[in-house]
N, C-alpha and C positions, 0 to 999 in steps of 0.2 A: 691855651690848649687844655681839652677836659684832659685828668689822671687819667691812666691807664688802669683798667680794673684784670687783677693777674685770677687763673682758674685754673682746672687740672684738664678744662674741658669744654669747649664751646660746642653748642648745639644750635645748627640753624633750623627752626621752623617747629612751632607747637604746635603740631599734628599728632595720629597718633604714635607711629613711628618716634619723633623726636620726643615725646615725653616718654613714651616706656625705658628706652636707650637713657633718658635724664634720669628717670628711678631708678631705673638698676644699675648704673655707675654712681650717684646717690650713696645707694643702700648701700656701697662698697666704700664708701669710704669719700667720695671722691667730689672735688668745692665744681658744681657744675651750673655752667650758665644757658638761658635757652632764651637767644633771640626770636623775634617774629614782628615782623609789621604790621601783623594785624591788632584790633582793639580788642581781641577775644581769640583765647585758645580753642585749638579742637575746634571750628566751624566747619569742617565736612563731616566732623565725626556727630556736632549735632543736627544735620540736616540727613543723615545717612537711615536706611530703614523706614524710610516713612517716618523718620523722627524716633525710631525704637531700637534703632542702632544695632545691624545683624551683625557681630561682635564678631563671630568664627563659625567656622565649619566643619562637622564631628569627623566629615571624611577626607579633609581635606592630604593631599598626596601634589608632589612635581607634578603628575599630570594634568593638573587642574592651573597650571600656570603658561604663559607662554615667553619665550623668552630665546635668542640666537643660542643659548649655551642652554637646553632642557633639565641639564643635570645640577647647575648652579643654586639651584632655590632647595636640596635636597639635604644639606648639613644642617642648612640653619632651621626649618620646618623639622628635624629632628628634633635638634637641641633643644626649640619651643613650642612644644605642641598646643595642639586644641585645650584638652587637656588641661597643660599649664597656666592657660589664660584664665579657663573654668575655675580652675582655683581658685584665684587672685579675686574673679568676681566673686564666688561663696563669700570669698573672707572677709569681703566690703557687705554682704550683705544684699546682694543685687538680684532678686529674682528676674526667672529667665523663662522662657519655653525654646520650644523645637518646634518649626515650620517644618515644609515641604523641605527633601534631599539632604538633610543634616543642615541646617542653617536655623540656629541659636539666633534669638533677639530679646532685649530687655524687655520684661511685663511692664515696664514703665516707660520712662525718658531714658534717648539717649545720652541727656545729660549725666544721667547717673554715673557712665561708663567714663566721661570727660571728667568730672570731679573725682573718681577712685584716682584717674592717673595724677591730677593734682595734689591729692591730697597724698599719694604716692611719692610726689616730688618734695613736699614738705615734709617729710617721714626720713627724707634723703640728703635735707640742707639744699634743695636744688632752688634758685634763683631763677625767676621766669619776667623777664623784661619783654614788655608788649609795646606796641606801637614804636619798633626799632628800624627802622628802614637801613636796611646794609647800606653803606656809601663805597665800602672798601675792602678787598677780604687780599692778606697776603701772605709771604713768609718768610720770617724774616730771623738769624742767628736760632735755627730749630723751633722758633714759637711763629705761631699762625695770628696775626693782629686782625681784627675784625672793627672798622671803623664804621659806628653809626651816625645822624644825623646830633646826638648829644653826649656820645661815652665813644671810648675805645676800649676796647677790650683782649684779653692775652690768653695763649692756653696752647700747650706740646700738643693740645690733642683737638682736630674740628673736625664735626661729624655735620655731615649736610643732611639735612630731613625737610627740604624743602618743595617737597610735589611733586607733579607733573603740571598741563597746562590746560586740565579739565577744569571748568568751570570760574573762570578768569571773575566773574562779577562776588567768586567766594575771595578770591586774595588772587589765585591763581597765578603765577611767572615766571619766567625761564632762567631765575638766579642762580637755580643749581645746577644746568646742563652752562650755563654761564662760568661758576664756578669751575668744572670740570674742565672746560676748553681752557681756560685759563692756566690751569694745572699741567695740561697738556694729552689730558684723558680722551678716549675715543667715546662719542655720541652713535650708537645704534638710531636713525630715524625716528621721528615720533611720530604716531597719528592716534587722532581718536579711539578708544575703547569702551567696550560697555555703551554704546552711542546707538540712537534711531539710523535706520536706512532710509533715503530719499528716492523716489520714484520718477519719472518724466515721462513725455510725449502720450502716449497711447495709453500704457499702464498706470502713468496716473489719471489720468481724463476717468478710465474704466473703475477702477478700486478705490479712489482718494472719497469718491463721492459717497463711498460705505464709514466713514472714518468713527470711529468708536467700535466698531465691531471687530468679534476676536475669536481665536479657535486655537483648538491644541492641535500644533501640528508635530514637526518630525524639521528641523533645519540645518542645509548642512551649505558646504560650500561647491556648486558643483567641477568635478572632475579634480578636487583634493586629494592632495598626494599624504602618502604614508598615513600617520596614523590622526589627519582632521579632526575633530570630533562630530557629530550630529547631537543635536539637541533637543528634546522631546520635552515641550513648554507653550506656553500663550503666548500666539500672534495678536498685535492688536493691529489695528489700519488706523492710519493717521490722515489729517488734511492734506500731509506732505511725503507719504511713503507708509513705511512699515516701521511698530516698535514692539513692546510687550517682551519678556524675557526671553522668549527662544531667537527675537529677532537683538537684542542687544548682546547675548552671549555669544551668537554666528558675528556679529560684527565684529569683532577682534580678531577674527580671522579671515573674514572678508579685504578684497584688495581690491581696487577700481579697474574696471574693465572686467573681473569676473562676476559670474551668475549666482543667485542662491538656485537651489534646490528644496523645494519645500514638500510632505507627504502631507496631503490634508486630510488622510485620514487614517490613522496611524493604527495598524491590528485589525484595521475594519474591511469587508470586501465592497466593495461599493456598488460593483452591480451585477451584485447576486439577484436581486430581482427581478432585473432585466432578461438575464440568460435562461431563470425556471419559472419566469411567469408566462405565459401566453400573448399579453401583450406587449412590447417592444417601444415605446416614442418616447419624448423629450417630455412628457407630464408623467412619465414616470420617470424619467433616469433622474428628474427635477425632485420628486420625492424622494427618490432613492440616496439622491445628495441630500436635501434636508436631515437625514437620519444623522447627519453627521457633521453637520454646515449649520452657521445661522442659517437662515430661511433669501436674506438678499445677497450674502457674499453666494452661498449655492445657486441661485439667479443667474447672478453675474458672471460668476466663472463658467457655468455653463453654456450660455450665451456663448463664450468665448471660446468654447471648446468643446462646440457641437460633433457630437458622435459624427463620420462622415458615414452613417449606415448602422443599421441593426445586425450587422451576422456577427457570428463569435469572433469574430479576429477583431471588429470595429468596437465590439465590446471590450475584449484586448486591451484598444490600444489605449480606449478612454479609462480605466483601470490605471492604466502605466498611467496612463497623464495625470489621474487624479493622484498618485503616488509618486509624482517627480515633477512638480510644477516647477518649472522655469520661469524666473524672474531674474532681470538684469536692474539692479539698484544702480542710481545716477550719480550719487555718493553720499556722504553723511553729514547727518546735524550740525557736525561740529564740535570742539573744542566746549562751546556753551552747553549743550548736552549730554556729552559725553562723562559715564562715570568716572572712566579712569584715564590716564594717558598710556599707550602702549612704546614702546622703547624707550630710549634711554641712556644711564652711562655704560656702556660695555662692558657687561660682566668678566670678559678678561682681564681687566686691566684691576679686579678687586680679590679680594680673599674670600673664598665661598662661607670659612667658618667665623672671619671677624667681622666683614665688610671693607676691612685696609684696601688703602690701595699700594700695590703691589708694589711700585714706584715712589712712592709720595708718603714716607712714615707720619702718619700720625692723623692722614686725613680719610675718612671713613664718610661714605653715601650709603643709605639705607632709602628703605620702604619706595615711594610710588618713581622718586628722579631713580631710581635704576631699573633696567631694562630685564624686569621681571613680573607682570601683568598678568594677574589672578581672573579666573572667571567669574561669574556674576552667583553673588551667595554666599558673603563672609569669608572669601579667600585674600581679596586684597586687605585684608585686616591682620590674618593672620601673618601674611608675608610682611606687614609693618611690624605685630609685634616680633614678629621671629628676627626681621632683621636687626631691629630697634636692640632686642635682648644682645641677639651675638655680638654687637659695636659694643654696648654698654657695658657688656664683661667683659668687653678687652681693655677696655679704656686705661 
C-alpha cells in the first residue's frame, strides 16, 4: 500500500479557482496539495478569451451573477475585488487592455495568467500533482483521505475546485456535485450556461439558412419576472439556432418551454419612412429594415412579418413586432458548448465569507461546482478568484 502523504490542505482541481485558493493558503504558511486528473493545469483558463484569457470585470457586482440565494456571491466579491486580481497581474508583469463593458484580457496569452498562478503556487510551497484521478474521497478521525490511482493523501482541510459539466472533451465531470452528495450537501439542478440556443420546425427551416449572419439586438426572456436582465449585444445565426453574446448571456436565464424576446433594432424607429413618405409597400418597409438589418435576415424576417396593410395602426403593429420579436428556442447546445455550468452545491449549506461548509468542518467548494454563475465577460473568473481567495484564508 503507497504511504500516506499528510498536508494542512487538499485541493481538488487545478482550475482557476483551486490554484488561487493553493497560493493564498501557500503564501500563509500553509503544506498544500492540488490534485487534478488532467495532464495540464488551468485548460479552460488557456482556452478561455479567444485564447487571451478575459481575467475580470471592472464592473463586476452580485447582480451580474445568478444564483437560488442572490445575496451569497456578495462577501466574497468584496473581499476580492477586480481590483485585487489587477494587482497581482501588474506585479507578474502581464499587460492587459479593456474590451467592450469592463472586460480586461491579456495583450498576450492566456497562458501568461495560468503560469502567474503557478508560479504563485511555487512562491507558496504549493505541491501540484497532475494526472491524479480521485479513486476515493472520505473522512475519517477529523482528516479527509483522498485516494488516487498511485498516492493517498491526508489534510483537516479539503476544498473542492472541481468545475461544473461544461465542456466534458476539456476534463469536464460530476466529481464535485459527487463529492457533495456524498457529504450529504444539497445539489441546486444544473444546466447549461453561457450556451448557443437551438431552433426547430419552421424557424429553423426560415433563419438556420442565414447562418453566419448577426445583428445587435436587445435580448430578453419573454414575460420575466422581477428583475431579468435584457441584453444589448450580437446575435449571430447558426446552422442550428441562435449564438453570439446577447444570445449566450439570455441563455442562463432562459428555461425550456419559454420564449426569447428579441428588439432588432435597438434606439431605431424603423418605419419612420414608411409613415412620412408618400409611398407605403414592402420595397420600402424592405429598405427601411436594411437601415438596420443585414440586407437577407431584413429579407427574411419580413417575409415573415408582412405588414397586414399600410394605415398607421398596421404600421404600429409592425414597429412593435420589429421591437419584440418572438422566438421560441428548442433547447440548447449543450454541456459541449456551453461556457459555464449553471447550479450547483447550494449555497445554503456553505459559509458566504469562507466557502465552509456549514455542517462538514473543514470541507470547503469554491468557483464554478457551486451554484453561483457569472455572466458572460470575466465574471465567472472573478467569482473563482473571489471564492478561491475566501477558502484560502481560511484554510
Amino acid at each position: 500500500m503507497a504511504m500516506r502523504r499528510k498536508f494542512d490542505a487538499l485541493v481538488l482541481g487545478a482550475g482557476a479557482a483551486g490554484l488561487l485558493c493553493a497560493a493564498e493558503a501557500g503564501r500563509r504558511g500553509r503544506r498544500v496539495a492540488v490534485l487534478d486528473h488532467a495532464e495540464q493545469a488551468g485548460k479552460k483558463i488557456l482556452i478561455s478569451g479567444g485564447g487571451r484569457c478575459n481575467f475580470t470585470n471592472l464592473h463586476c457586482g452580485a447582480e451580474n451573477f445568478i444564483s437560488a440565494n442572490p445575496h451569497f456571491a456578495k462577501s466574497a466579491l468584496a473581499r476580492y475585488t477586480p481590483g485585487d486580481f489587477i494587482a497581482l497581474v501588474e506585479r507578474h508583469g502581464i499587460a492587459y487592455h479593456e474590451k467592450t463593458l469592463g472586460q480586461l484580457f491579456c495583450d498576450g496569452s492566456a497562458r501568461e495568467i495560468l503560469e502567474m498562478l503557478e508560479e504563485e503556487c511555487r512562491a507558496g510551497g504549493v505541491e501540484i500533482f497532475l494526472k491524479s484521478r480521485i479513486r476515493e474521497v472520505r473522512r475519517a478521525d477529523g482528516l479527509f483521505i483522498v485516494r488516487t490511482e498511485a498516492a493517498e493523501f491526508e489534510a483537516p482541510a479539503l476544498v473542492v475546485a472541481t468545475g461544473g459539466l461544461s465542456i466534458p472533451k476539456m476534463g469536464a465531470t460530476a466529481l464535485g456535485y459527487d463529492i457533495a452528495r456524498e457529504f450529504g450537501l444539497k445539489i441546486i439542478p444544473t444546466r447549461p450556461g453561457l450556451v448557443p440556443l437551438t431552433l426547430s420546425g419552421k424557424e429553423r427551416e426560415r433563419y438556420c439558412e442565414l447562418a453566419g449572419v448577426s445583428a445587435e439586438v436587445v435580448a430578453s426572456v419573454e414575460g420575466a419576472e422581477g428583475d431579468a436582465p435584457a441584453f444589448r449585444e450580437k446575435m449571430l445565426i447558426t446552422h442550428r439556432g441562435l449564438s453570439g453574446p446577447a444570445i449566450l448571456q439570455i441563455s442562463s436565464y432562459w428555461k425550456k418551454g419559454k420564449k426569447l424576446r428579441m428588439d432588432l433594432a435597438p434606439g431605431r424607429d424603423v418605419t419612420a419612412a414608411l409613415r412620412e413618405g408618400k409611398v407605403r409597400n414592402l420595397a420600402v418597409a424592405r429598405r427601411a429594415l436594411e437601415e438596420v438589418l443585414p440586407k437577407r435576415l431584413a429579407e427574411t424576417w419580413l417575409a415573415a412579418h408582412k405588414p397586414r396593410g399600410w394605415s398607421n395602426e398596421d404600421l404600429a403593429e409592425m414597429e412593435e413586432q420589429a421591437h419584440g420579436w418572438v422566438l421560441a428556442p428548442s433547447g440548447t447546445e449543450g454541456y459541449e458548448k456551453a461556457e459555464v455550468t449553471a447550479g450547483g452545491v447550494d449555497t445554503d449549506e456553505l459559509s458566504s465569507k469562507t466557502m465552509e461548509c456549514r455542517d462538514v468542518p473543514g470541507l470547503f467548494f469554491i468557483g464554478e461546482v457551486v451554484d453561483v454563475t457569472g455572466q458572460l465577460g470575466g465574471y465567472n473568473f472573478q467569482w473563482a478568484w473571489a471564492s478561491g481567495a475566501a477558502a484560502g484564508r481560511a484554510i
